[in-house]
TORKOL-4160 file (C-alpha; in steps of 0.2 Angstrom, whole numbers, padded with zeros to 4 digits, m for minus):
369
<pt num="1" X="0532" Y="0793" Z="m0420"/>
<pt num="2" X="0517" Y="0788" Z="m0411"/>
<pt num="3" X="0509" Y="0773" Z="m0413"/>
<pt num="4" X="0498" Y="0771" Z="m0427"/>
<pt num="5" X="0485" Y="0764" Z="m0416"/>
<pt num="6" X="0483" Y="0745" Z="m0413"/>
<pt num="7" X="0471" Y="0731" Z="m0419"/>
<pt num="8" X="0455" Y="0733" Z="m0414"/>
<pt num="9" X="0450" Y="0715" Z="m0418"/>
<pt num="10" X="0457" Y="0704" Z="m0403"/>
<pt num="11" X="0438" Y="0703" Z="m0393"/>
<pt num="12" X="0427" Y="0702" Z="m0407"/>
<pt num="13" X="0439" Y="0688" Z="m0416"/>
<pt num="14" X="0436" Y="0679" Z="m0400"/>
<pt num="15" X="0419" Y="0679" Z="m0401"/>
<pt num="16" X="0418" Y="0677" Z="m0420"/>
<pt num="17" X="0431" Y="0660" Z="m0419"/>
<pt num="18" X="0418" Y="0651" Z="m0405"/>
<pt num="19" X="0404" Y="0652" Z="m0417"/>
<pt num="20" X="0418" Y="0645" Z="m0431"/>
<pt num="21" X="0420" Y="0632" Z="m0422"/>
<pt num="22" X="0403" Y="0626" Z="m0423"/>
<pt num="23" X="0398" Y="0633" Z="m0443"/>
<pt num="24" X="0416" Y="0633" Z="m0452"/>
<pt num="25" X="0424" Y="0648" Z="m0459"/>
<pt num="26" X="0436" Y="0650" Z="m0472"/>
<pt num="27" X="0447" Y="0660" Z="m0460"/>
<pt num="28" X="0448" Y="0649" Z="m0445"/>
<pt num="29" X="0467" Y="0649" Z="m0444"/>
<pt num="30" X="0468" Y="0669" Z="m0442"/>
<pt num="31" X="0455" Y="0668" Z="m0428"/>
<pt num="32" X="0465" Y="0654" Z="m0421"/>
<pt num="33" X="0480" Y="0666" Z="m0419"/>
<pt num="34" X="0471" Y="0678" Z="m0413"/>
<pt num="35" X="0462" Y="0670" Z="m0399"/>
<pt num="36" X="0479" Y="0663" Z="m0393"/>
<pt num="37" X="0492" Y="0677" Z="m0395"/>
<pt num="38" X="0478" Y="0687" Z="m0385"/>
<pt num="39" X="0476" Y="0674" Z="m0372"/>
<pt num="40" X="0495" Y="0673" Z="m0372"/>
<pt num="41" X="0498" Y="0690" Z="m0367"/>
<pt num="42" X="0482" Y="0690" Z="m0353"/>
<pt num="43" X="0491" Y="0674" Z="m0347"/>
<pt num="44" X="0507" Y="0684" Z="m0346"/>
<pt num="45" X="0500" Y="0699" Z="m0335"/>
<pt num="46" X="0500" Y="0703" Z="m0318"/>
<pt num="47" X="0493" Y="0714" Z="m0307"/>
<pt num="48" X="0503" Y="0730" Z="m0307"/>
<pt num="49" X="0504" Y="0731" Z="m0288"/>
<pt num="50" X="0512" Y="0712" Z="m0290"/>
<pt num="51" X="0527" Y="0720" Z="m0298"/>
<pt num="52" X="0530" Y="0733" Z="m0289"/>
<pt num="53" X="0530" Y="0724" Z="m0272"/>
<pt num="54" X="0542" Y="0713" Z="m0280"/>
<pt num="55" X="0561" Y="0715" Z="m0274"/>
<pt num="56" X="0566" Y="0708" Z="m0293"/>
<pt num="57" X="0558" Y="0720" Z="m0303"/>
<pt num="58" X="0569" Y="0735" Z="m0309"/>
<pt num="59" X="0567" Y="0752" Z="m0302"/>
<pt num="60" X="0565" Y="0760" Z="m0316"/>
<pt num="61" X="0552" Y="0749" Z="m0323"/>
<pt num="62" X="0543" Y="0751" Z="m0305"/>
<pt num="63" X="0544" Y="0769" Z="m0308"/>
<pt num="64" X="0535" Y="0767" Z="m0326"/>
<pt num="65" X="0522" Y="0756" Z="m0319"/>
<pt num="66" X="0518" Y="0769" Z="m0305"/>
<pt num="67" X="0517" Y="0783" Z="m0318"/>
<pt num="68" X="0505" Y="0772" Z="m0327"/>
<pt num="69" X="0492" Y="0769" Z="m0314"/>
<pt num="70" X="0491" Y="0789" Z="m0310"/>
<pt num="71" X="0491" Y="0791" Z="m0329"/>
<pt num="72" X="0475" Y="0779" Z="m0329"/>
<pt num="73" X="0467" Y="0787" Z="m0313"/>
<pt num="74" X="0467" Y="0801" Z="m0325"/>
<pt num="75" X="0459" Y="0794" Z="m0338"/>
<pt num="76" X="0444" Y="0790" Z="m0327"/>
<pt num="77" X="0445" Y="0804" Z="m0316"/>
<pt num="78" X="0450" Y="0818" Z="m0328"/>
<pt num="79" X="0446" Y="0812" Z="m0348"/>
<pt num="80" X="0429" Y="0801" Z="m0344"/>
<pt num="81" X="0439" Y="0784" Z="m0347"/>
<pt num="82" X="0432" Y="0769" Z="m0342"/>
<pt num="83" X="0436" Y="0762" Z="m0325"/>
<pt num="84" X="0440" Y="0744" Z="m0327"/>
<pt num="85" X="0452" Y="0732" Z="m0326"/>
<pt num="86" X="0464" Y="0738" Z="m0344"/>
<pt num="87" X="0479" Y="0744" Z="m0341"/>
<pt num="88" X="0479" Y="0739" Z="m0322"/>
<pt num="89" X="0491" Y="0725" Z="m0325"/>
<pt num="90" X="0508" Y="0720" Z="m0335"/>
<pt num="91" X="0516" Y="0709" Z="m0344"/>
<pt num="92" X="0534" Y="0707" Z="m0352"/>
<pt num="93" X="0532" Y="0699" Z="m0368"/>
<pt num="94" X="0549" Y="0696" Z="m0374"/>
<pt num="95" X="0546" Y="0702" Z="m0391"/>
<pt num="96" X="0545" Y="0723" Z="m0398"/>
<pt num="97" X="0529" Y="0723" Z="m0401"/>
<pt num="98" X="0510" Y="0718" Z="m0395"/>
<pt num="99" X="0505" Y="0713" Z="m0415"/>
<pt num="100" X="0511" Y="0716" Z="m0431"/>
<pt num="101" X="0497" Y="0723" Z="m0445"/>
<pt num="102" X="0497" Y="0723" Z="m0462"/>
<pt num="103" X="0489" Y="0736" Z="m0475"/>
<pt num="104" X="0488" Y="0737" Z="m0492"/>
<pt num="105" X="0484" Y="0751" Z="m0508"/>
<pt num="106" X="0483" Y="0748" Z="m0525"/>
<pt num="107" X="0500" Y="0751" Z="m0535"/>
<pt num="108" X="0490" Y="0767" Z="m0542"/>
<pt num="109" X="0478" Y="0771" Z="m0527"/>
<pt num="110" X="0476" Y="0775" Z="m0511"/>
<pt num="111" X="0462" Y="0766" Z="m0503"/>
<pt num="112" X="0465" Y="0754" Z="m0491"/>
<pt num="113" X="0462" Y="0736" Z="m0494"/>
<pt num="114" X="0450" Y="0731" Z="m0483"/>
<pt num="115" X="0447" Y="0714" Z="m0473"/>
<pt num="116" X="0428" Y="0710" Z="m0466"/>
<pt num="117" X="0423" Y="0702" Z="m0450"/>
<pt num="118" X="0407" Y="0697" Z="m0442"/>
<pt num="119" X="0407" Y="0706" Z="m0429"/>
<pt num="120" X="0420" Y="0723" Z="m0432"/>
<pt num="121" X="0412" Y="0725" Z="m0450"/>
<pt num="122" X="0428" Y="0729" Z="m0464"/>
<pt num="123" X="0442" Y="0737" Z="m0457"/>
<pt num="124" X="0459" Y="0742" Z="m0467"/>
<pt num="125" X="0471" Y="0732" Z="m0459"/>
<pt num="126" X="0474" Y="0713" Z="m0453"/>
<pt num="127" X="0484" Y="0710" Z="m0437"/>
<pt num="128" X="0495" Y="0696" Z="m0433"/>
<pt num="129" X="0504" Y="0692" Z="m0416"/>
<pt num="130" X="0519" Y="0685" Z="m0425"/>
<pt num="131" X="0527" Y="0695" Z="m0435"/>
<pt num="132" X="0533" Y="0680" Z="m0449"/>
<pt num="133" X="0513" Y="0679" Z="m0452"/>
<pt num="134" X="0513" Y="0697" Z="m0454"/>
<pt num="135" X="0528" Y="0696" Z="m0467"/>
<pt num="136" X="0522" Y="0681" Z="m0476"/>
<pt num="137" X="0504" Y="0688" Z="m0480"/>
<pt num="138" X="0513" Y="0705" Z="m0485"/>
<pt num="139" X="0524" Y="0695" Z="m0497"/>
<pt num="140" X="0508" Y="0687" Z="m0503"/>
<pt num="141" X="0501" Y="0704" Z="m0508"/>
<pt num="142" X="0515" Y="0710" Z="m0513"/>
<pt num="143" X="0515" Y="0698" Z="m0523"/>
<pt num="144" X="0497" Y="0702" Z="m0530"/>
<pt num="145" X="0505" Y="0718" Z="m0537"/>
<pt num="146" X="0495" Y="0728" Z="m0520"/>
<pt num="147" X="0508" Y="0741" Z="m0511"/>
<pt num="148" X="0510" Y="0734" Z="m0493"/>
<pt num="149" X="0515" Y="0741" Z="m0476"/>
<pt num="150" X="0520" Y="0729" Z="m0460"/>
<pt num="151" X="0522" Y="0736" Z="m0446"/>
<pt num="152" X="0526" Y="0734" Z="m0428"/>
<pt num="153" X="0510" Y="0739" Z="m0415"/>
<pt num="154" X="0514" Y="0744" Z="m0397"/>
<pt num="155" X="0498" Y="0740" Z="m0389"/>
<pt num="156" X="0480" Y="0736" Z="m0397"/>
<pt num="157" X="0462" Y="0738" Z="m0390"/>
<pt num="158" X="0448" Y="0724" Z="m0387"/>
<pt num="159" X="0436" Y="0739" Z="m0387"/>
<pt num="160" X="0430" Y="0732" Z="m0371"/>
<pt num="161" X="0420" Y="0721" Z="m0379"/>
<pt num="162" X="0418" Y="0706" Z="m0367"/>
<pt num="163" X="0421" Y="0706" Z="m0347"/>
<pt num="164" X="0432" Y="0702" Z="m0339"/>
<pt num="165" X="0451" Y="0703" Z="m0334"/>
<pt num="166" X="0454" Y="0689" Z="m0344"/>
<pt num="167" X="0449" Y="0705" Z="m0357"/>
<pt num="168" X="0457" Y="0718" Z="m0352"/>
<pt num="169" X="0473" Y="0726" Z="m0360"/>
<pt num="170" X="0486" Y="0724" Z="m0350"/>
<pt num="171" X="0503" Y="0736" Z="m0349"/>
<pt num="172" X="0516" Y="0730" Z="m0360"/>
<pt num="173" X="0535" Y="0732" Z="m0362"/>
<pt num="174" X="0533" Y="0736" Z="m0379"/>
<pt num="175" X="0527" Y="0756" Z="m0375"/>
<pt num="176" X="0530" Y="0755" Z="m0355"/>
<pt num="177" X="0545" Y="0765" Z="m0356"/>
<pt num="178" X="0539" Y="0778" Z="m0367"/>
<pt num="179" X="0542" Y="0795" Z="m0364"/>
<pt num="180" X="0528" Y="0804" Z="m0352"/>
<pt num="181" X="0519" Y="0810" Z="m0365"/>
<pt num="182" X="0517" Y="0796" Z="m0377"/>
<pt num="183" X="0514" Y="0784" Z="m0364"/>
<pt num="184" X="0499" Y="0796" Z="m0359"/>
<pt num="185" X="0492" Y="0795" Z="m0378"/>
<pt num="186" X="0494" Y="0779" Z="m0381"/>
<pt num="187" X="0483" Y="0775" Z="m0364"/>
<pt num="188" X="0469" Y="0785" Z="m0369"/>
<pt num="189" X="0468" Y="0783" Z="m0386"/>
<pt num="190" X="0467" Y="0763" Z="m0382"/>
<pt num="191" X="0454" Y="0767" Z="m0369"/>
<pt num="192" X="0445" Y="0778" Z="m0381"/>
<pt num="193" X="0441" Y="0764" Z="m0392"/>
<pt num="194" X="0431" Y="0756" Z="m0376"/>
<pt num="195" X="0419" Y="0771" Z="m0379"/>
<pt num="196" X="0412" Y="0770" Z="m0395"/>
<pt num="197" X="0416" Y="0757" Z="m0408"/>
<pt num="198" X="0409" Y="0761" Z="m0426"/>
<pt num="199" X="0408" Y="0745" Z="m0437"/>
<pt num="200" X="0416" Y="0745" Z="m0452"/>
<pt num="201" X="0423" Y="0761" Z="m0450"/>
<pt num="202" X="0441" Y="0764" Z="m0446"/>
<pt num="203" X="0441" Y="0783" Z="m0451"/>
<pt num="204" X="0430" Y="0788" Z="m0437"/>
<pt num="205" X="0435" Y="0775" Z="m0425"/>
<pt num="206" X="0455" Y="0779" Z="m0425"/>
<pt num="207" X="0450" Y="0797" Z="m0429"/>
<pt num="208" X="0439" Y="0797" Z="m0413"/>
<pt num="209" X="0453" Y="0788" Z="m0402"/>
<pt num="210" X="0469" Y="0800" Z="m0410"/>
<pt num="211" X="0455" Y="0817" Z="m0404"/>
<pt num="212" X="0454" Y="0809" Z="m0386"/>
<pt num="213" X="0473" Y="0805" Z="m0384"/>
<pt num="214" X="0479" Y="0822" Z="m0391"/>
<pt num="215" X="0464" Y="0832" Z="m0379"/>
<pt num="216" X="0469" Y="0821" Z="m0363"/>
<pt num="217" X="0487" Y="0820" Z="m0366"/>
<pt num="218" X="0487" Y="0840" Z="m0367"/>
<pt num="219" X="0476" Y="0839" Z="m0351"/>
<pt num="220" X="0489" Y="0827" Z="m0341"/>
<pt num="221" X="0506" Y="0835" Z="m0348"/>
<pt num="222" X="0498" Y="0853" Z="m0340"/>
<pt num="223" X="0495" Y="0847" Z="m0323"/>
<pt num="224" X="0508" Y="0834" Z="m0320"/>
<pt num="225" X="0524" Y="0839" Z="m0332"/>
<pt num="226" X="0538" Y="0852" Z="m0326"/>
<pt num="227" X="0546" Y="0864" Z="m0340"/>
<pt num="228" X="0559" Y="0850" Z="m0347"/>
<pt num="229" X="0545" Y="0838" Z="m0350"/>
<pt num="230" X="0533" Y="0850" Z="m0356"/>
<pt num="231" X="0548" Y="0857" Z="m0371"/>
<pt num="232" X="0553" Y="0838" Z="m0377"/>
<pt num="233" X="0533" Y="0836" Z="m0378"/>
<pt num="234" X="0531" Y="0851" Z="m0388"/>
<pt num="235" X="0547" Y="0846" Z="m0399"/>
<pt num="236" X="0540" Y="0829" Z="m0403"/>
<pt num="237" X="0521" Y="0835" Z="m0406"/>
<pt num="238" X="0528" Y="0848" Z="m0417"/>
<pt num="239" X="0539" Y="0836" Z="m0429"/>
<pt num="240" X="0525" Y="0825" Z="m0426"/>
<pt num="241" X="0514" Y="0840" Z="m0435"/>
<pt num="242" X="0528" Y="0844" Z="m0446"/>
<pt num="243" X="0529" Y="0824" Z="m0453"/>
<pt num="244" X="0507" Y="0825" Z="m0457"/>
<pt num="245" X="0509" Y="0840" Z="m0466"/>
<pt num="246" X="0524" Y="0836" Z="m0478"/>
<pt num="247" X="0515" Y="0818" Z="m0482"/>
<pt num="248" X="0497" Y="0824" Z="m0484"/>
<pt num="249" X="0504" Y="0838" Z="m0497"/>
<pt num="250" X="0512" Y="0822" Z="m0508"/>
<pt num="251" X="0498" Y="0814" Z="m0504"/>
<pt num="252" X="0487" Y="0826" Z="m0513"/>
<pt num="253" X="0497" Y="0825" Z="m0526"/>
<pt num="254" X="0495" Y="0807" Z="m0528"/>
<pt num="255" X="0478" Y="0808" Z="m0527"/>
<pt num="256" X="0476" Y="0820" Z="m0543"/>
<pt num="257" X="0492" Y="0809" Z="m0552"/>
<pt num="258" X="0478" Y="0795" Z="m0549"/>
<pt num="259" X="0464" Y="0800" Z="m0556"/>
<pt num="260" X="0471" Y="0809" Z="m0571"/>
<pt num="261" X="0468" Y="0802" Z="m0586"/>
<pt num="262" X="0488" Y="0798" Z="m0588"/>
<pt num="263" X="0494" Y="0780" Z="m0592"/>
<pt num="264" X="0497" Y="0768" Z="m0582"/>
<pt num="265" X="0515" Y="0772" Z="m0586"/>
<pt num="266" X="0515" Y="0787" Z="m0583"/>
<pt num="267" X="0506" Y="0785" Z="m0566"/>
<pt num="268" X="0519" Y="0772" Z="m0563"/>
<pt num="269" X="0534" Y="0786" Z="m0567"/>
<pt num="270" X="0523" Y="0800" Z="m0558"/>
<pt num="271" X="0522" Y="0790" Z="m0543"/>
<pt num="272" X="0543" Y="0787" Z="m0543"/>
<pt num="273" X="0543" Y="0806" Z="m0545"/>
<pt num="274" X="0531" Y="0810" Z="m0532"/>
<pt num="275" X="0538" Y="0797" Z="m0517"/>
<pt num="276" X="0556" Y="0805" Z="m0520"/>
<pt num="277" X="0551" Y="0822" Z="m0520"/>
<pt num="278" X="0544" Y="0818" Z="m0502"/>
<pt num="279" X="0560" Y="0810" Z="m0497"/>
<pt num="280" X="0570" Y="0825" Z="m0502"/>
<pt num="281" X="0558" Y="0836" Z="m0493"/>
<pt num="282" X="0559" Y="0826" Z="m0477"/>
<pt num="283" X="0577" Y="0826" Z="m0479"/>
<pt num="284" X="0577" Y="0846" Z="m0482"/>
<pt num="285" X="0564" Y="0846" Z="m0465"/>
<pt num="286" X="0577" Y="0837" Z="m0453"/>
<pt num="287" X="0592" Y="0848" Z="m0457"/>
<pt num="288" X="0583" Y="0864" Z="m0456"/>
<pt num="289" X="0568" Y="0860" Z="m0442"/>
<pt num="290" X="0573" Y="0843" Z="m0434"/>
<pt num="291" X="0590" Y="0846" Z="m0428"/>
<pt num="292" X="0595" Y="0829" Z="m0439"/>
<pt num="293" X="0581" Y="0819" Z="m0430"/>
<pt num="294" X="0580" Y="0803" Z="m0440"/>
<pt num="295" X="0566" Y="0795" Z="m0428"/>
<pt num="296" X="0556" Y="0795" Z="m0446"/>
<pt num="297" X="0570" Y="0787" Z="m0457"/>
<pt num="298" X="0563" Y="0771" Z="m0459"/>
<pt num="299" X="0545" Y="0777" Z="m0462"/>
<pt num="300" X="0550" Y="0787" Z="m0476"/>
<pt num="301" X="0561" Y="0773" Z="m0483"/>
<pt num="302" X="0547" Y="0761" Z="m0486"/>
<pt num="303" X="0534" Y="0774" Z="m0490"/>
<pt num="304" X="0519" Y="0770" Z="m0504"/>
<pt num="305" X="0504" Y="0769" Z="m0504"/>
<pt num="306" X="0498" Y="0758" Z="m0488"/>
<pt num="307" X="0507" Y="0767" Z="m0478"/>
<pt num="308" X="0500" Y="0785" Z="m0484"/>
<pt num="309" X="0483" Y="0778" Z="m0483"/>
<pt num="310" X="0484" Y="0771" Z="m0465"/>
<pt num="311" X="0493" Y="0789" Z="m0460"/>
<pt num="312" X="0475" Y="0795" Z="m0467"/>
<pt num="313" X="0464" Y="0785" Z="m0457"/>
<pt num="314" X="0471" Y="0788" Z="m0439"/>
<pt num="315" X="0472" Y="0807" Z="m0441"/>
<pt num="316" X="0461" Y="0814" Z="m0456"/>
<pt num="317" X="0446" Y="0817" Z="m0445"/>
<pt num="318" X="0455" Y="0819" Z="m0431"/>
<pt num="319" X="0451" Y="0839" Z="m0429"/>
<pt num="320" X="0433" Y="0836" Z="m0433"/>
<pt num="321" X="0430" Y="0827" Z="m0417"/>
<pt num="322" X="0441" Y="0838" Z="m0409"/>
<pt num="323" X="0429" Y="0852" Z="m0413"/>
<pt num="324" X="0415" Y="0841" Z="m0408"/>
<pt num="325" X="0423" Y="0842" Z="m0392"/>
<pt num="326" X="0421" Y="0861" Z="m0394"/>
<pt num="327" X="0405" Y="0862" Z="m0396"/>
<pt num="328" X="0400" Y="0852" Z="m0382"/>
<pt num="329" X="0407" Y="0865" Z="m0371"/>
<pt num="330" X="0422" Y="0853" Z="m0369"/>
<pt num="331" X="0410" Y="0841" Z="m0355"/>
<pt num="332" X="0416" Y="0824" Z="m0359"/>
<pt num="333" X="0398" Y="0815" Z="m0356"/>
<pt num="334" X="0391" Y="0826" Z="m0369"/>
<pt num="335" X="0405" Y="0823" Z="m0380"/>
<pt num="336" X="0405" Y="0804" Z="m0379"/>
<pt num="337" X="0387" Y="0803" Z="m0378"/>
<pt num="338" X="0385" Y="0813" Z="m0396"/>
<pt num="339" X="0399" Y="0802" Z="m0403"/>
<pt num="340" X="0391" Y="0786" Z="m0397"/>
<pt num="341" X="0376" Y="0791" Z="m0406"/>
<pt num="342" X="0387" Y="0794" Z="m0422"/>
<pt num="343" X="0392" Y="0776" Z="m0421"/>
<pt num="344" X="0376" Y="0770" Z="m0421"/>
<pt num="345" X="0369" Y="0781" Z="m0434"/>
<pt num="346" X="0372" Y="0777" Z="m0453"/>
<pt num="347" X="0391" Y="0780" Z="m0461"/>
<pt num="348" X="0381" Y="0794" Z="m0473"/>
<pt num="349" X="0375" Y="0804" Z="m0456"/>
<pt num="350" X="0392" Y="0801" Z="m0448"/>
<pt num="351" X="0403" Y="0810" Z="m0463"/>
<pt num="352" X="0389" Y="0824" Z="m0462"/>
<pt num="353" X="0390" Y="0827" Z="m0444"/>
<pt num="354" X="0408" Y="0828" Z="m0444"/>
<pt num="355" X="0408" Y="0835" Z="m0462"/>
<pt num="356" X="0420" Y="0822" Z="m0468"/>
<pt num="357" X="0421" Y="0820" Z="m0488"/>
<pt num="358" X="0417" Y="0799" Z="m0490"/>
<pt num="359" X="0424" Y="0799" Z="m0507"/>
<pt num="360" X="0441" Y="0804" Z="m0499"/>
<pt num="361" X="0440" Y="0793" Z="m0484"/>
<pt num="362" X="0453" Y="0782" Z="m0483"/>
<pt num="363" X="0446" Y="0762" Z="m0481"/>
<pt num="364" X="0430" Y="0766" Z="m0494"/>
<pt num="365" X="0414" Y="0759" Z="m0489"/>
<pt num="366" X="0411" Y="0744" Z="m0478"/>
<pt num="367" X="0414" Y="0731" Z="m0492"/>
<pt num="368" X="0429" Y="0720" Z="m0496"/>
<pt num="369" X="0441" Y="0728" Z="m0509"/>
């Protein structure tokens, strides 16, 4: 499965904790951890060269860090990326993952829960770089009677915010050694969000950044992939397909269970009904598509509400930038400068250019829920 994007807050919490620092906020100790599991990992990086010129590193992670830097020559050269210092050094962080985010839904909705920033605006998820934090506010929700979904992060953007190397996204163990493909998506998706940043608006932001990695990774896998390559990408983008269209289906079907005018009971018992039909129709999907792939097992396992909503925001509006892209004759420049535009314009203009129906969009409007 591929990344479900990574937490967009890291630079803007940094700025937002130095002016808590002087004026008080009610959230100091989640800006606290923000600022140093960031710093922890910049602190952590080195150069990429470093670690291939050392004798100690193993070959085949020198081989991966290689890949990576013609993977990001691409991204400048090829997709219109930014050239800077992201994703031009590494660091081993001993641990799976680079953050841990947590998401919530109404036992009887779908819209995210949203937290508000000074800077980033409302966004539907909260990031931790422990995962214990991550757990214990999902228990706390849980606990509130929201559906919750924690999960791990590979990599997460600071949207370029601030200069800097001390700034810049590093390489991490936790998607390094991702196959070709993947690696190549999660690169330029993470660089996309360095291009245009929408506050308060995580539909079009990780809908933006999902277009960019699916266009440039199709780009790189047709230039620099042999036959082999090229099939395992096409098997894991089509089960990847395959997986968005089975739980957008059910998700449709939640959405009218919700707003029926049925009990609470009966939405309670519809919802049961609804959750295990998915489940038996992904289990019908990997015997007669997958082959018995089970790379989605745990996904399905825990599946509610939080975690159909966060599916939404990163792909729902996906294809309407990638038409964008279409109609500006495919020219990156124009693309970006047209969706940089968007982002600055109101949330009404950006769901009419990109004929995005609000009242669906996952996250709601830009207030706390």
């Amino acid at each position: 499965m591929a990344a479900l994007g990574g937490s967009g807050l890291a630079a803007a919490l940094l700025v937002t904790a130095t002016a808590c620092l002087t004026s008080g906020c009610s959230t100091l100790g989640y800006y606290a951890q923000a600022v140093s599991g960031h710093l922890a990992i910049v602190r952590a990086a080195r150069p990429v060269a470093d670690w291939v010129a050392d004798p100690a590193t193993p070959p085949a992670l020198k081989q991966r860090l290689e890949l990576s830097q013609q993977m990001r020559d691409f991204a400048v050269q090829k997709v219109g990326l930014p050239d800077n210092a992201s994703y031009r050094r590494y660091a081993d962080l001993g641990r799976p993952a680079a953050v841990w985010n947590v998401v919530a839904a109404p036992e009887l909705g779908l819209r995210l829960k949203t937290w508000c920033f000074v800077v980033v605006g409302c966004v539907g998820y909260r990031g931790y770089f422990d995962e214990a934090a991550a757990e214990a506010l999902g228990a706390e929700l849980r606990a509130e009677g929201w559906d919750v979904a924690v999960y791990p992060v590979p990599a997460y953007s600071t949207l370029g915010a601030l200069p800097g190397s001390w700034f810049a996204d590093p390489l991490l163990n936790t998607f390094i050694r991702q196959p070709d493909g993947e690696l190549a998506r999660l690169i330029f998706h993470e660089l996309a969000h360095q291009v245009a940043f929408a506050k308060g608006d995580t539909l079009f932001n990780e809908s933006f950044a999902t277009a960019v990695e699916r266009i440039g990774a199709t780009r790189w896998l047709a230039t620099h992939a042999d036959a082999a390559a090229l099939a395992a990408d096409a098997r894991r983008d089509q089960r990847r397909a395959d997986f968005r269209r089975l739980v957008m289906r059910y998700r449709g079907e939640l959405e009218v269970l919700y707003a029926s005018p049925a009990s609470e009971a009966d939405k309670r018992a519809g919802k049961a009904r609804v959750l295990q039909a998915m489940r038996d129709d992904y289990a019908e999907l990997k015997r007669t598509r997958w082959d018995g792939y089970a790379g989605y097992d745990r996904w399905f396992e825990h599946a509610n509400n939080a975690s159909i909503g966060v599916l939404s925001a990163y792909n729902d509006a996906a294809p309407a930038f990638e038409r964008l892209f279409e109609r500006e004759g495919r020219d990156f420049a124009r693309f970006y400068a047209e969706v940089r535009r968007l982002a600055a314009a109101s949330r009404a203009e950006r769901r009419a250019a990109l004929g995005i129906d609000d009242a669906a969009a996952p996250g709601g409007k830009d207030e706390p829920r």
